[in-house]
C-alpha positions in Angstrom: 120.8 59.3 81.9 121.7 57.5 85.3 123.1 54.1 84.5 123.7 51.2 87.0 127.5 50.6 87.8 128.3 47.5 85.3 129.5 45.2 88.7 125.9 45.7 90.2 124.7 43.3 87.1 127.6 41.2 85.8 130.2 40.6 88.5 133.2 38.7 87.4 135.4 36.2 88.3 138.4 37.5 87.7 139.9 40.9 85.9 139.8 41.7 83.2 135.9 41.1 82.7 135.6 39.1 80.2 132.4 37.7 77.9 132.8 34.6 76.2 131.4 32.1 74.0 131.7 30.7 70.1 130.3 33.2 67.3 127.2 30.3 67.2 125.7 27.8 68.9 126.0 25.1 66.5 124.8 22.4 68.0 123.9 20.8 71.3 127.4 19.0 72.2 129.4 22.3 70.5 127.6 24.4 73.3 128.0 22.5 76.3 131.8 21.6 75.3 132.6 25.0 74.6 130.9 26.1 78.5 132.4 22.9 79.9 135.9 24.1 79.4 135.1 27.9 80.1 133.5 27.1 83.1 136.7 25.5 84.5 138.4 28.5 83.4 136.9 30.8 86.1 137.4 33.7 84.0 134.1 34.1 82.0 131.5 36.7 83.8 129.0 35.7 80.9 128.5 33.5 78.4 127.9 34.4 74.9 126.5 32.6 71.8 125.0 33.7 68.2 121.4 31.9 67.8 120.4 34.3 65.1 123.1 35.3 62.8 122.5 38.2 60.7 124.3 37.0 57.4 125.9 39.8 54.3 124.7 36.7 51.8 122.1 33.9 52.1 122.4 30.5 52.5 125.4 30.9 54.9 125.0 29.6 58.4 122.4 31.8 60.2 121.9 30.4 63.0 119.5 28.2 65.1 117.0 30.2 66.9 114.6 28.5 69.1 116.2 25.6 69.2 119.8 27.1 70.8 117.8 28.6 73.3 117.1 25.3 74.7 120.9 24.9 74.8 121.9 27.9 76.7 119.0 26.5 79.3 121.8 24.1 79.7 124.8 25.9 79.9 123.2 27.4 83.0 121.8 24.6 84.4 124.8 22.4 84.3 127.9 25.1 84.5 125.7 28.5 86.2 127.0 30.5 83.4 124.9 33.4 82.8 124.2 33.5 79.1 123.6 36.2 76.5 122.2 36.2 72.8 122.1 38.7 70.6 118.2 39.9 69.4 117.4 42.0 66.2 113.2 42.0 66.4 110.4 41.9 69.1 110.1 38.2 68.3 113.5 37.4 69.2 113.3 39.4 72.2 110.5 37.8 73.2 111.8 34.5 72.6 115.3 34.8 74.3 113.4 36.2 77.6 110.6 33.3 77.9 113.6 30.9 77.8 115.5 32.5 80.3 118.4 34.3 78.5 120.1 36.6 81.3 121.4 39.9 79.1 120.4 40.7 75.7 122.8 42.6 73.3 121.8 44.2 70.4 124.3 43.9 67.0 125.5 46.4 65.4 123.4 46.1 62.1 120.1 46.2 64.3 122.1 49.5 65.8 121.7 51.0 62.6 117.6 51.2 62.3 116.0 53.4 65.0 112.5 51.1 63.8 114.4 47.6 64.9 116.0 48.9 68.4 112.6 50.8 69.3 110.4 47.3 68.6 113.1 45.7 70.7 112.5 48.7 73.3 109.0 48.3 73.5 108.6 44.5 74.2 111.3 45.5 77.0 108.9 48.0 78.7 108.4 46.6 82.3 110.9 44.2 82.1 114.2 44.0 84.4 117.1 43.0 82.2 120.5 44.2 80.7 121.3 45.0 77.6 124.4 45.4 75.7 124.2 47.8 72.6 126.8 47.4 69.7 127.9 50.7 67.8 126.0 50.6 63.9 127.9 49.0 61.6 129.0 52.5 60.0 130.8 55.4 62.1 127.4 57.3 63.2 127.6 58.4 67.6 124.5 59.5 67.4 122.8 56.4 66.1 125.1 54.6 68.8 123.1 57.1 71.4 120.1 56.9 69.9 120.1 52.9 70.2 120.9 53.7 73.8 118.6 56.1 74.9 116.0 54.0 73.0 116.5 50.8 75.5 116.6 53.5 78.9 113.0 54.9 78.0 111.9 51.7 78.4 112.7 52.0 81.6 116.3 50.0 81.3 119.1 51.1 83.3 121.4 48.2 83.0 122.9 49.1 80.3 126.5 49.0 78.5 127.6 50.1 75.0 130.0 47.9 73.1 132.4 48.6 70.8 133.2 46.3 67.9 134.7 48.5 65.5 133.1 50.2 62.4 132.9 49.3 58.9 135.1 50.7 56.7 135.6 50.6 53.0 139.3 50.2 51.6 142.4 48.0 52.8 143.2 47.8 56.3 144.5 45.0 58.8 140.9 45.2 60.5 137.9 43.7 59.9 136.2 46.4 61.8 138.5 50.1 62.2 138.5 50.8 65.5 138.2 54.4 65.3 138.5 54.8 68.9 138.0 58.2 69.1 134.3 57.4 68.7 134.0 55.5 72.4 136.0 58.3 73.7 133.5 60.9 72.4 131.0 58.4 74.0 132.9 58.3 77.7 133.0 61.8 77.6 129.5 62.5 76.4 128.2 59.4 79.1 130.8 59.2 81.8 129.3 56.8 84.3 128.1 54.1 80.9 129.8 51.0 81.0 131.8 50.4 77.8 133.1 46.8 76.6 135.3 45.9 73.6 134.9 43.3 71.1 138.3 43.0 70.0 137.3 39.7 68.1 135.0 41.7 65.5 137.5 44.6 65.0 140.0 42.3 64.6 138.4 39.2 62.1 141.7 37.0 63.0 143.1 35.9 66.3 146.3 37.5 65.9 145.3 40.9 66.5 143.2 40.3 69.5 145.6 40.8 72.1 146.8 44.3 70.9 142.9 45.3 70.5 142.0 44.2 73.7 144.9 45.8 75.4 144.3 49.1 73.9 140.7 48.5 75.1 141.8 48.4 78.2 144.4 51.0 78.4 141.9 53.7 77.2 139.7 52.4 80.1 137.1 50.2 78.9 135.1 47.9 81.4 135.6 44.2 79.8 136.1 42.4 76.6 133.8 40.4 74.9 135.8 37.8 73.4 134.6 35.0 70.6 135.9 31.4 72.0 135.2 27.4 70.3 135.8 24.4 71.2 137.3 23.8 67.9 137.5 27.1 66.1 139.0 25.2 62.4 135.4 23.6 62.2 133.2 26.1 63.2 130.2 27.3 61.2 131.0 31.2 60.8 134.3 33.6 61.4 136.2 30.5 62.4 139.5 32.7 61.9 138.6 34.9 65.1 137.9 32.6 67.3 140.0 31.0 70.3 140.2 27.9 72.1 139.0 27.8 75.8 142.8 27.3 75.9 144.2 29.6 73.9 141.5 32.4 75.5 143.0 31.0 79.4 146.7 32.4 77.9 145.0 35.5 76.5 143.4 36.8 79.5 147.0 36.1 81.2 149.0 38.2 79.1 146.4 41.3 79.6 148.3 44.2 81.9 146.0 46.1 84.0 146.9 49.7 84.5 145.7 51.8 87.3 142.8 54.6 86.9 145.7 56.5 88.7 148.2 56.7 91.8 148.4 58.6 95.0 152.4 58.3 94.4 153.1 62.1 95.1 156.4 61.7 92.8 154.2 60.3 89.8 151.5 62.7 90.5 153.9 65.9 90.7 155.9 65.0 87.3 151.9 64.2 85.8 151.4 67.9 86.3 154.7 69.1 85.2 154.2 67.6 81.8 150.4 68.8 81.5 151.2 72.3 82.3 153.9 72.4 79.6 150.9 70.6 76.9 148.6 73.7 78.6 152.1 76.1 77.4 152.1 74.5 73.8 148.2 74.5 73.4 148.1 78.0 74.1 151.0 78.8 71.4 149.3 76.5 69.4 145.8 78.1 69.7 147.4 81.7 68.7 149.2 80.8 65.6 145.5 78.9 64.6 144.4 82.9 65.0 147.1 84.2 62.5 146.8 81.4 60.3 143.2 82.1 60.0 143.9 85.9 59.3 146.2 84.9 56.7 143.4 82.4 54.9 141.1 85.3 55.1 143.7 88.0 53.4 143.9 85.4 50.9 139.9 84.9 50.3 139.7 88.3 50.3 142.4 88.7 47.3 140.7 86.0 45.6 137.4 87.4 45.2 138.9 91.1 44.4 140.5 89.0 41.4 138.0 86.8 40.8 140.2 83.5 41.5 138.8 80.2 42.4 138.8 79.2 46.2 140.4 75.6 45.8 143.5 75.4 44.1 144.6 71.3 43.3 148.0 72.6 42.7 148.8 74.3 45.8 146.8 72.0 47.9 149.1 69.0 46.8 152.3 71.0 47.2 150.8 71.4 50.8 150.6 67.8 51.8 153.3 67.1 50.0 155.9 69.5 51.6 153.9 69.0 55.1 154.6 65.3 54.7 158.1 66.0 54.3 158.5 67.9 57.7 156.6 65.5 59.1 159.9 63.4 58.1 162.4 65.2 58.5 161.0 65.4 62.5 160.3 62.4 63.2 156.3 62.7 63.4 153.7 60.0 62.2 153.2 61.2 58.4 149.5 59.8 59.0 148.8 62.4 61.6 150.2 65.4 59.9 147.9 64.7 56.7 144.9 64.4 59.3 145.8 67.6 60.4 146.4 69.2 56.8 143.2 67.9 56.2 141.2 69.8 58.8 143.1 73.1 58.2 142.2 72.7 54.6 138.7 72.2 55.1 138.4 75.3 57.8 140.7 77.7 55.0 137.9 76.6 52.0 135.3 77.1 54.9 136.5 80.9 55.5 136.8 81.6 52.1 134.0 80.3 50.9 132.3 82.6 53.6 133.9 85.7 51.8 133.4 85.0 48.4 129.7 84.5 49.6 129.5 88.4 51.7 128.0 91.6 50.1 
């Protein structure tokens, strides 16, 4: 897939690129105050609003619809804001392009069933527009590609993925886990497909914004697709994620831009110091992998001469226990060493089970 360089369809103002815009267009006078003050910002390369709200429980503010489209007719009439809306059906799609709407994005729950994105795709055959493609709610890549390659057959090239974080069951600080190895595997698998960050929807509070969006940015994403009300306290839905205009102008200022890379010879000649000595470790690392896996198979092999079972709960939580320990004593991130356990483990009940399984 050949996509069209992100710049060639939403130039921005300023850098970082930035989308902005409340959660949902509430009202005719919350809309055009909200744009009013962006506008005067001259920050905002697009501006977005909710006008169907896909809800976890009824009878919670779901946007609305038609109605709000006549609204962001408005915004772009008075402010020349290009606007955005997200779409989950044909009918919406057809709606938000016979009033105008200048990029679509599709959410991350309408991400999740092929069915939705490909009734979106076909009413988009013949039709010259972008579109922005949320991951699915759950950690799938291949449904995020799928929702992607779904919207190009239909002869879409203007195209960017956006990350807003994954659901995830259990405590954490997030609304949404990051889990940014997932765009990564996405940049590497689609190198030239533009990638924004929602840092408002993996965060769900505006404290954490800043530090999402900055590692956003750091790991090379494209833009950020910020939430931003007039008044936030009073809003209609995920009031505690969303800025001011205000607030939002200090946000963008605080955002450090790093450089793809240098030409200082200096910088560059220390770069490949230090990544020829990872190249050194990897390799050590890579062999003792190879006699740690002859080990695991001596020891599957013992096992089924002596008929023992495979996983052992005892030995397994000596492992993390006393790996957790080094971890310590070292200084490394407990976290990661477990992770690591964790993959080992599976690849040594892998190989055995292999064994106990031959001739």
């Amino acid at each position: 897939m050949q996509f069209a360089p992100l710049n060639t369809w939403l130039p921005s103002p300023s850098q970082p690129l930035v989308i902005a815009g409340p959660c949902g267009a509430e009202s005719l006078e919350q809309v055009l105050t909200t744009a009013k003050q962006l506008r005067e910002l001259n920050k905002i390369a697009l501006f977005r609003a909710g006008v169907w709200k896909p809800r976890t429980r009824p009878n919670a503010f779901e946007g609305k619809g038609e109605e709000a489209l006549k609204w962001l007719q408005e915004v772009k009439k008075q402010f020349g804001l290009k606007t955005t809306v997200e779409v989950a059906n044909a009918h919406h799609t057809e709606l938000a392009l016979k009033y105008g709407i200048d990029v679509l994005w599709i959410g991350a729950r309408t991400t999740v069933n092929p069915f939705s994105i490909q009734e979106i795709a076909d009413v988009l055959k013949g039709v010259d527009i972008p579109v922005m493609v949320k991951n699915p709610i759950h950690a799938d890549l291949q449904l995020w590609i799928g929702g992607i390659e779904r919207v190009y057959n239909s002869g879409i090239n203007k195209i960017a993925a956006v990350h807003r974080g994954f659901h995830y069951y259990g405590k954490t600080k997030y609304r949404n886990k990051p889990m940014w190895q997932i765009p990564i595997e996405l940049r590497t698998q689609f190198p030239d497909l533009p990638i924004i960050c929602d840092p408002s929807h993996i965060s769900g509070n505006t404290e954490l914004i800043y530090s999402v969006g900055q590692k956003a940015l750091d790991l090379g994403m494209n833009g950020l697709m910020i939430e931003s009300h007039c008044d936030p306290k009073n809003a209609l839905s995920d009031a505690q994620q969303q800025l001011t205009p205000q607030q939002l102008d200090e946000l963008i200022g605080k955002f450090i831009l790093r450089k793809q890379n240098t030409e200082d010879a200096f910088v560059l000649d220390k770069l490949a110091q230090l990544r020829s000595m990872i190249d050194e470790i990897d390799d050590e690392l890579i062999n003792v992998l190879k006699k740690r896996t002859q080990v695991i198979s001596e020891i599957g092999s013992y096992k089924k001469e002596h008929h023992i079972k495979i996983f052992q709960l005892e030995r397994w939580q000596e492992i993390l226990r006393t790996r957790a320990q080094w971890a310590d004593k070292l200084g490394l991130s407990r976290n990661h060493i477990e992770k690591i356990c964790q993959l080992l483990h599976e690849e040594s009940i892998k190989i055995q089970n292999e064994l106990m399984n031959k001739g």
